[in-house]
C-alpha atoms as a printed R data frame, in Angstrom:
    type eleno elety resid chain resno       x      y       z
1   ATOM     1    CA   UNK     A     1   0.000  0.000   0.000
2   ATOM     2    CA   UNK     A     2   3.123  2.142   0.709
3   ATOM     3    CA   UNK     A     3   4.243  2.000  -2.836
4   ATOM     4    CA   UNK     A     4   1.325  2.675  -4.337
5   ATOM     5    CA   UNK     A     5   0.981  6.115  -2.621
6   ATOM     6    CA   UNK     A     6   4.273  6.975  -3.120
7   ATOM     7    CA   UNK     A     7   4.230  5.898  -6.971
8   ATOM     8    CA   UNK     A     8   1.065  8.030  -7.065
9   ATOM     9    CA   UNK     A     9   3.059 10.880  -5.147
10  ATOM    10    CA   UNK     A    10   5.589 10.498  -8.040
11  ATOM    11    CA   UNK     A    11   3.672 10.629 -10.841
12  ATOM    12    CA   UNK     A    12   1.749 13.596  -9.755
13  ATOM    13    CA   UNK     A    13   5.246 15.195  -8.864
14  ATOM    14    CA   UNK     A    14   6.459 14.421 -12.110
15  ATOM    15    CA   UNK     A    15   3.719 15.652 -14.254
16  ATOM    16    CA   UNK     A    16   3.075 18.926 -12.350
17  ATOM    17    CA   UNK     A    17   7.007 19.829 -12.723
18  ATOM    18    CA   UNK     A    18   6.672 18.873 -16.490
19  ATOM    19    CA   UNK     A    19   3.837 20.851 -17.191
20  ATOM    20    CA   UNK     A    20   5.464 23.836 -15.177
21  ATOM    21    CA   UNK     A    21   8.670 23.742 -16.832
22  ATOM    22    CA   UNK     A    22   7.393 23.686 -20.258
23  ATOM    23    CA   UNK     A    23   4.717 26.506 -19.553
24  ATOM    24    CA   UNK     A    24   7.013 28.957 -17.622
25  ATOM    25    CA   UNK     A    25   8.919 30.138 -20.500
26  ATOM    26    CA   UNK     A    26   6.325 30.311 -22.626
27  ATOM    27    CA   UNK     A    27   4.571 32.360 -20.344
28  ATOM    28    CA   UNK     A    28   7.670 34.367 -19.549
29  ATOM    29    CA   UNK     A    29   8.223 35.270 -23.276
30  ATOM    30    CA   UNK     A    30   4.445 36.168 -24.216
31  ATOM    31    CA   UNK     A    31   4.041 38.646 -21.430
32  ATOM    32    CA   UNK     A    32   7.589 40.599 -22.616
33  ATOM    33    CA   UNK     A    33   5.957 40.525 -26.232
34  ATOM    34    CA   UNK     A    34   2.338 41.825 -24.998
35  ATOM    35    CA   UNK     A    35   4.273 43.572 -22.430
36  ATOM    36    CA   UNK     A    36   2.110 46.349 -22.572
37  ATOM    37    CA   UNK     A    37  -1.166 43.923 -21.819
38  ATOM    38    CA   UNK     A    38   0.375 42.058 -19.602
39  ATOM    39    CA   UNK     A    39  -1.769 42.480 -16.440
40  ATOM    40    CA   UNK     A    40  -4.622 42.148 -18.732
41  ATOM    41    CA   UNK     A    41  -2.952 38.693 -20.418
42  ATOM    42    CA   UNK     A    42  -1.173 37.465 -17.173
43  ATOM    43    CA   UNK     A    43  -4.323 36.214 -15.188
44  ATOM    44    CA   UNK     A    44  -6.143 34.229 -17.720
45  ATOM    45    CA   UNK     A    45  -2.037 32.707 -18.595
46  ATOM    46    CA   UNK     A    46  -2.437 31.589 -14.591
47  ATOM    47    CA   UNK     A    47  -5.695 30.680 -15.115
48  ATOM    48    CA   UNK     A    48  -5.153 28.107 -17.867
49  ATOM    49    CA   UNK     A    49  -2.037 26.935 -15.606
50  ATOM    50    CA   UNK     A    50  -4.619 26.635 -12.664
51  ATOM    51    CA   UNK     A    51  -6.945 24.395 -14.148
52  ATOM    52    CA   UNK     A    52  -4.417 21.796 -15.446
53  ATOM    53    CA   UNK     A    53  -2.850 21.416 -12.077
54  ATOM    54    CA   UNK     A    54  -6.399 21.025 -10.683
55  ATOM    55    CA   UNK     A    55  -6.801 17.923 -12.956
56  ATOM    56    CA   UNK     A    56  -2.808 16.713 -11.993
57  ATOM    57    CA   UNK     A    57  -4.263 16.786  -8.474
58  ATOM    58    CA   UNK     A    58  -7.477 15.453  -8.564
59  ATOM    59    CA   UNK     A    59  -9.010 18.534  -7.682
60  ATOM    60    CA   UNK     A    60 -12.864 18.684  -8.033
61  ATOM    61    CA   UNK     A    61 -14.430 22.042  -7.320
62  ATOM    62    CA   UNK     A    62 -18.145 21.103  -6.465
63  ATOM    63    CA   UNK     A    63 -20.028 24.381  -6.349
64  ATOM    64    CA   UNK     A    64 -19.498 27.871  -6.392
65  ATOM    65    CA   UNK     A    65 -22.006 29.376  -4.335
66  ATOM    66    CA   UNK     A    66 -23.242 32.623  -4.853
67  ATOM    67    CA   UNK     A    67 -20.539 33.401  -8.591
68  ATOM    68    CA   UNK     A    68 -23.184 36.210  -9.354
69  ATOM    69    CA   UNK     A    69 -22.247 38.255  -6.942
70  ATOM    70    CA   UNK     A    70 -18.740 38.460  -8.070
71  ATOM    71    CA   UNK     A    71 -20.129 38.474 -11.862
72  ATOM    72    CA   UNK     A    72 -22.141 41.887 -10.513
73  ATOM    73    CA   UNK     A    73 -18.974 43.200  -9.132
74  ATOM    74    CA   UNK     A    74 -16.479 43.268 -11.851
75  ATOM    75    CA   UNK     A    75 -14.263 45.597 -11.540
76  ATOM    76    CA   UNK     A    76 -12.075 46.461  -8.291
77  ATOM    77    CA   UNK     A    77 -12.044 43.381  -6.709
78  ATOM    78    CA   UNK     A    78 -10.221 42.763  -3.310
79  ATOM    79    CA   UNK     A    79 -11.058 38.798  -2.483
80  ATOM    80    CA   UNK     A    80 -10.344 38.098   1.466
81  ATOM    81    CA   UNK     A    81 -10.194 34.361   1.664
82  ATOM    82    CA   UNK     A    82  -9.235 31.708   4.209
83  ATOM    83    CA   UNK     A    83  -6.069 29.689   3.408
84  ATOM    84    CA   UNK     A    84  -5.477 26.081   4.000
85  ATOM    85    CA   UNK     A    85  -3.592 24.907   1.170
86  ATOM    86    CA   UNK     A    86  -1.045 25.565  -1.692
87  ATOM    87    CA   UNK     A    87  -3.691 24.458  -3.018
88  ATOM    88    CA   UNK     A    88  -6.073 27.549  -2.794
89  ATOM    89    CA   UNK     A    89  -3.909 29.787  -5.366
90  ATOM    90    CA   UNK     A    90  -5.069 27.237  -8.016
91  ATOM    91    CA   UNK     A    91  -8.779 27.045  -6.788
92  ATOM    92    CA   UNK     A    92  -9.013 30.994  -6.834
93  ATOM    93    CA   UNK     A    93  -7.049 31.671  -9.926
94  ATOM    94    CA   UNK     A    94  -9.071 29.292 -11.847
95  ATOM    95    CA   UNK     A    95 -12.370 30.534 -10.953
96  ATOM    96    CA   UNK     A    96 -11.785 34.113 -10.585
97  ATOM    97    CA   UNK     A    97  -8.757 35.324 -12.791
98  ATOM    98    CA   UNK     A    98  -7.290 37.155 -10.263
99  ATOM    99    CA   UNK     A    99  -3.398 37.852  -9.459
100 ATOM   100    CA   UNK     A   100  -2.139 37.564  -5.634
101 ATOM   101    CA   UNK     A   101  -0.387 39.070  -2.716
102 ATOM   102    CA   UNK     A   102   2.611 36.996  -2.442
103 ATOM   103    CA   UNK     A   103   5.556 37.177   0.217
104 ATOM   104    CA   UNK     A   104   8.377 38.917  -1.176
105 ATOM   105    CA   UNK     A   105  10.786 35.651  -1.744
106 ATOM   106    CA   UNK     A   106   8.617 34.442  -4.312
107 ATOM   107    CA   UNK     A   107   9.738 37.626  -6.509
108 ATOM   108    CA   UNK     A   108  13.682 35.784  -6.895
109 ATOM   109    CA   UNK     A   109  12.373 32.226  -7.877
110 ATOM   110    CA   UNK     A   110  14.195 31.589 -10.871
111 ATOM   111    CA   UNK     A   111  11.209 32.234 -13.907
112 ATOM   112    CA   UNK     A   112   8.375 31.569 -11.811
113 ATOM   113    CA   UNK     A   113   8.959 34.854  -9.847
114 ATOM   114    CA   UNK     A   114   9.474 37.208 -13.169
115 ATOM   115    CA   UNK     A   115   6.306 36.216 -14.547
116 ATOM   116    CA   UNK     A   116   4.056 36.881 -11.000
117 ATOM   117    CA   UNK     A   117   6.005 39.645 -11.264
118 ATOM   118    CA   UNK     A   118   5.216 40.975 -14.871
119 ATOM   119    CA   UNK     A   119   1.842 39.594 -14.514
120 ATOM   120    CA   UNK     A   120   0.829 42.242 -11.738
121 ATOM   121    CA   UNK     A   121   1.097 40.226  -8.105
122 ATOM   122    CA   UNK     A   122   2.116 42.371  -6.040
123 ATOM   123    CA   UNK     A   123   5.323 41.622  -3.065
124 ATOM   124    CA   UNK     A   124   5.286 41.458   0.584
125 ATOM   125    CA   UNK     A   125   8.239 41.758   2.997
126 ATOM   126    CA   UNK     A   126   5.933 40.449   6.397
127 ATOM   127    CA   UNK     A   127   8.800 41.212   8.510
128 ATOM   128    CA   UNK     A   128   8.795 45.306   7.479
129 ATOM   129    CA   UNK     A   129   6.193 47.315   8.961
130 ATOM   130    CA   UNK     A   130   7.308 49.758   6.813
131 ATOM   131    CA   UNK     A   131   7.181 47.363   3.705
132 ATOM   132    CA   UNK     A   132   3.449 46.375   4.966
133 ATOM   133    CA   UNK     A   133   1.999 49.864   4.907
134 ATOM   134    CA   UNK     A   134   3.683 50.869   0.954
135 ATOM   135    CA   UNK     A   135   2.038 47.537  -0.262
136 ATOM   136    CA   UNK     A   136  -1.515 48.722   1.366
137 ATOM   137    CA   UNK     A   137  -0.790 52.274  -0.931
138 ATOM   138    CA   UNK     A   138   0.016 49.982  -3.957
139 ATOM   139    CA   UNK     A   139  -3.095 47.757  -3.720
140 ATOM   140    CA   UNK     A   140  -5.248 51.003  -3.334
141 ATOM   141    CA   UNK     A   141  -3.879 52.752  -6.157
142 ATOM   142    CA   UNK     A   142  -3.838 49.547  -8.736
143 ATOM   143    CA   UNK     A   143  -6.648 47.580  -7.431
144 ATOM   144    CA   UNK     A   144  -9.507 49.592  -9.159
145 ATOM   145    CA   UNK     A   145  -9.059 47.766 -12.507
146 ATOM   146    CA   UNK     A   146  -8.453 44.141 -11.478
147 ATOM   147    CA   UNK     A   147  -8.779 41.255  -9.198
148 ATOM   148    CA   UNK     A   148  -6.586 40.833  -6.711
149 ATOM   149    CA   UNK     A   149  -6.405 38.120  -3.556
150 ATOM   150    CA   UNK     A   150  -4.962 38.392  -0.045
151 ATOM   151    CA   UNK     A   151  -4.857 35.572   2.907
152 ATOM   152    CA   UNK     A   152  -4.733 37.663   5.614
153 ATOM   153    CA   UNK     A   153  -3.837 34.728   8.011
154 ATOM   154    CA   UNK     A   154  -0.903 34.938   6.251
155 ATOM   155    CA   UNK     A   155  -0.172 31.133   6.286
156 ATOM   156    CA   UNK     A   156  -2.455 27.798   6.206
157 ATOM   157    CA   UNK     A   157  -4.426 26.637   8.915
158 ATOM   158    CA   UNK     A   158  -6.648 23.712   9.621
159 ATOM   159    CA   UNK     A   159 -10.259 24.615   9.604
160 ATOM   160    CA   UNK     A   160 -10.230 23.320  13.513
161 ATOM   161    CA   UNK     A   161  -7.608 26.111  14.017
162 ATOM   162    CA   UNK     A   162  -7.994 28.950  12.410
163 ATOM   163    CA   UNK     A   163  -5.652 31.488  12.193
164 ATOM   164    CA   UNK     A   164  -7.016 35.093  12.849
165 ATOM   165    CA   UNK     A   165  -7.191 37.929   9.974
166 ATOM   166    CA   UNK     A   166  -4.211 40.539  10.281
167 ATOM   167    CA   UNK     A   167  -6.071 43.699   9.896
168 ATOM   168    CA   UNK     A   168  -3.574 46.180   8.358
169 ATOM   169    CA   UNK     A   169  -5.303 44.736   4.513
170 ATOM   170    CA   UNK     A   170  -8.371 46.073   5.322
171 ATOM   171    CA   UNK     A   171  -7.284 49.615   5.387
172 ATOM   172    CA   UNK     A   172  -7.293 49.620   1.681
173 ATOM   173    CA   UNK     A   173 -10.661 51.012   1.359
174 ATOM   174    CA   UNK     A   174 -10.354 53.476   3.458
175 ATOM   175    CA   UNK     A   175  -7.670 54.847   0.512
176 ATOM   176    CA   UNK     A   176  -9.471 53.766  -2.005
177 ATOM   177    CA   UNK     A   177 -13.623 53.513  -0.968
178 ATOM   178    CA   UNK     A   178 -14.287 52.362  -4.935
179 ATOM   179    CA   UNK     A   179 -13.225 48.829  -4.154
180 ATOM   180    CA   UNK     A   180 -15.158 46.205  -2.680
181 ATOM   181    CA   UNK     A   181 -13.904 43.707  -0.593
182 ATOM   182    CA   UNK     A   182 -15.156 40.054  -1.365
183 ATOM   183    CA   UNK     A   183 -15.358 37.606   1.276
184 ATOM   184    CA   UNK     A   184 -14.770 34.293   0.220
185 ATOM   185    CA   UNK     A   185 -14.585 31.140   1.808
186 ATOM   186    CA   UNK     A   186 -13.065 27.738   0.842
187 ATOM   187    CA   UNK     A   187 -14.195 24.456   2.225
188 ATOM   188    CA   UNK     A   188 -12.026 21.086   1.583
189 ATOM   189    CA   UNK     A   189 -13.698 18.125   2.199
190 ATOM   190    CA   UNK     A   190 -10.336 16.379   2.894
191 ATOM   191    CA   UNK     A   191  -9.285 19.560   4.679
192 ATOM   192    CA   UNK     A   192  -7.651 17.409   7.613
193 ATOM   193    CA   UNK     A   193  -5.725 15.388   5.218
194 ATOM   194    CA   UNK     A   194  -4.632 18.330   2.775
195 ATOM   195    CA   UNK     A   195  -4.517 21.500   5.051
196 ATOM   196    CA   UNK     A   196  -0.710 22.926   5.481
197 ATOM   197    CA   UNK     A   197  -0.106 23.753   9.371
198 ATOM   198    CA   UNK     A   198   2.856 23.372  11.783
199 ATOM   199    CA   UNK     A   199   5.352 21.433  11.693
200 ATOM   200    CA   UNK     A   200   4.456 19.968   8.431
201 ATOM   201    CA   UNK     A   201   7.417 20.687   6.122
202 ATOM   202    CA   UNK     A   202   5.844 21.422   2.252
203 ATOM   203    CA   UNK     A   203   7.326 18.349   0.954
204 ATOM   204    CA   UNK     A   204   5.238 16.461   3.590
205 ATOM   205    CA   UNK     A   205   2.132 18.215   2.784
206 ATOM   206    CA   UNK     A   206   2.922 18.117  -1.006
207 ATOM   207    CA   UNK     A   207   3.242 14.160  -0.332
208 ATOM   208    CA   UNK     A   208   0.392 14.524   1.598
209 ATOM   209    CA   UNK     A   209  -1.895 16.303  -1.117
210 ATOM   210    CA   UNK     A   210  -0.517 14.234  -3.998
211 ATOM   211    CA   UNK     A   211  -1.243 10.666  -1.964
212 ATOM   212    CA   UNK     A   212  -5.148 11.809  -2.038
213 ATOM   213    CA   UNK     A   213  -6.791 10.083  -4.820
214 ATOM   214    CA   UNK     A   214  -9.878 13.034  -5.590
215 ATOM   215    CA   UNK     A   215 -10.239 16.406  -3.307
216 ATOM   216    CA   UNK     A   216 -13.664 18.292  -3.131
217 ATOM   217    CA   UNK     A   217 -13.697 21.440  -2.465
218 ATOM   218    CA   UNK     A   218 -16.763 24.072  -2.628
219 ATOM   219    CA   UNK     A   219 -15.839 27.733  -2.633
220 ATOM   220    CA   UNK     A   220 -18.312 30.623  -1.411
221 ATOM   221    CA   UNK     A   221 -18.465 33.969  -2.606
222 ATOM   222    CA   UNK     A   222 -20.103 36.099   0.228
223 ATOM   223    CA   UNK     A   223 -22.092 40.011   0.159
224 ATOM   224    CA   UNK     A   224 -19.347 42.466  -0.871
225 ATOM   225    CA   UNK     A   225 -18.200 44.655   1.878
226 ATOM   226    CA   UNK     A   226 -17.987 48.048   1.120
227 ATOM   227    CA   UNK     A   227 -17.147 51.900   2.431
228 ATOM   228    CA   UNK     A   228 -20.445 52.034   3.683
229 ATOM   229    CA   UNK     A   229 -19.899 49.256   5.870
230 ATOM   230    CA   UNK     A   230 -17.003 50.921   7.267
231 ATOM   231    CA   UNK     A   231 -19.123 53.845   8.802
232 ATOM   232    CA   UNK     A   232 -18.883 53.824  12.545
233 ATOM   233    CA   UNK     A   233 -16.350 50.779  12.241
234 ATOM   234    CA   UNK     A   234 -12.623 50.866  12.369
235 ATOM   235    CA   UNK     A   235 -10.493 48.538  10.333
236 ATOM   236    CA   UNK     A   236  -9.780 46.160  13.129
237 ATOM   237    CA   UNK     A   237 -13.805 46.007  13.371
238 ATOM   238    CA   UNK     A   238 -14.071 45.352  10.049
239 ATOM   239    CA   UNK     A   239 -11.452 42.612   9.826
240 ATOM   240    CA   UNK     A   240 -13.349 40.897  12.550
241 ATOM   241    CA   UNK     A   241 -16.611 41.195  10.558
242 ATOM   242    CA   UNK     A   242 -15.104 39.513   7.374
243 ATOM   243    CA   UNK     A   243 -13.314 37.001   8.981
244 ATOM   244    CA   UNK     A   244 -16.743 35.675  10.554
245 ATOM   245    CA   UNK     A   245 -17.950 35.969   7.550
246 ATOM   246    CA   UNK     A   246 -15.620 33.735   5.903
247 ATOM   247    CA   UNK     A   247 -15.692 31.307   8.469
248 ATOM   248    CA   UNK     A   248 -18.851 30.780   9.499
249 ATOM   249    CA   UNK     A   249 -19.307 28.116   7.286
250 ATOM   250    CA   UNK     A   250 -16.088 25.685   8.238
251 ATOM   251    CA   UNK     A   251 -17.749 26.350  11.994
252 ATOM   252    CA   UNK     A   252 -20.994 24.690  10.867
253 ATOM   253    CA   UNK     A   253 -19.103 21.830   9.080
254 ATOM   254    CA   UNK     A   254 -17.306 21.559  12.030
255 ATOM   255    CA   UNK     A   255 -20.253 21.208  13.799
256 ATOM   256    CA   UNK     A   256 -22.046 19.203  11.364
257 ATOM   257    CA   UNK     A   257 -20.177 16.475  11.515
């Protein structure tokens, strides 16, 4: 039984490195060409990418409640969502389009890191405070004309131990008040085999992940929050109220089952 899960680790492996290494610079050189398009042509690259390594990994995405609300909402997106596994990038991307906050290293991995850079994600150094509040200014200012995601646990949790939401994200509206903030909320049936959390090293959940034979997950798309809701609120209040909202429903599947 052993061999078969790690055969079926290996194969997975194998595939998901070929199809990265053969997409990267193809990817790389197509958004220096279209340079000038490039956040435009970047996501819907990553989306295409998404959606193959959802089939290498046997990932079925069962519903999408409540898509019309982000259909209504276009434009100046800012999706808040809970994060439990590498996993989620590939979930999002593939449903929404959207690029990502990403932690700064991620900007010097070798290909990979040019194109989320050329593609519009923007960088975070979580050890500058300093770094933190210029990548608040540069959401605000560029996130009127795209989608963009944050985790603002700022690393995977287990849905029986959920991180809380850093708050300093949710001052973006409050520089810009013509973006909405989505709430969205991701539910993995096999979240206790798949979810990420200490001291799991990410070759162990990787193994982890790729030993699964199918993965269910259902995403949820909440009510956008707005400036409006931030009348008589501070930020801090606000984070509190989105990160209920988000995980309200892992508490009644906790519960549930």
């Amino acid at each position: 039984m052993q061999r078969k899960v790690i055969f079926k680790c290996v194969v997975k492996t194998i595939i998901f490195l070929l199809v990265t290494i053969l997409l990267a610079p193809i990817y790389f050189l197509t958004l220096l060409i279209f340079y000038k398009w490039r956040e435009r042509i970047g996501p819907e690259l990553v989306r295409f990418y998404s959606k193959i390594c959802l089939i290498i990994f046997r990932v079925h995405i069962e519903e999408v409640r409540n898509y019309e609300i982000f259909k209504k909402a276009k434009k100046g997106i800012l999706i808040i969502s809970n994060h439990a596994s590498f996993l989620d990038i590939f979930v999002l991307s593939s449903i929404f389009g959207s690029v990502f906050v990403s932690k700064a290293e991620v900007k010097y991995y070798p290909v990979i890191g040019q194109i989320a850079w050329l593609m519009g994600n923007v960088f975070l150094n979580r050890d500058s405070s300093r770094e933190r509040i210029k990548v608040i200014k540069t959401i605000a200012n560029t996130c009127s004309d795209r989608i963009l995601v944050v985790f603002p646990q700022g690393t995977t949790s287990r849905v029986t131990e959920q991180l809380p939401f850093n708050r300093g994200i949710f001052k973006v509206i409050e520089l810009n008040p013509d973006i909405s903030i989505l709430p969205v909320t991701l539910h993995y049936r096999e979240d206790a085999e798949i979810a990420w959390h200490k001291p799991q090293s990410f070759r162990e959940n990787a193994m982890r992940v790729s030993a699964q034979d199918n993965i269910h997950v259902t995403v949820i798309a909440h009510n956008p929050v707005c400036i409006d809701d931030y009348r008589g609120k501070t930020s801090a209040e606000v984070c509190r109220m989105v990160e209920q909202i988000v995980a309200e429903p892992l508490r009644v599947s906790c519960i549930s089952r």
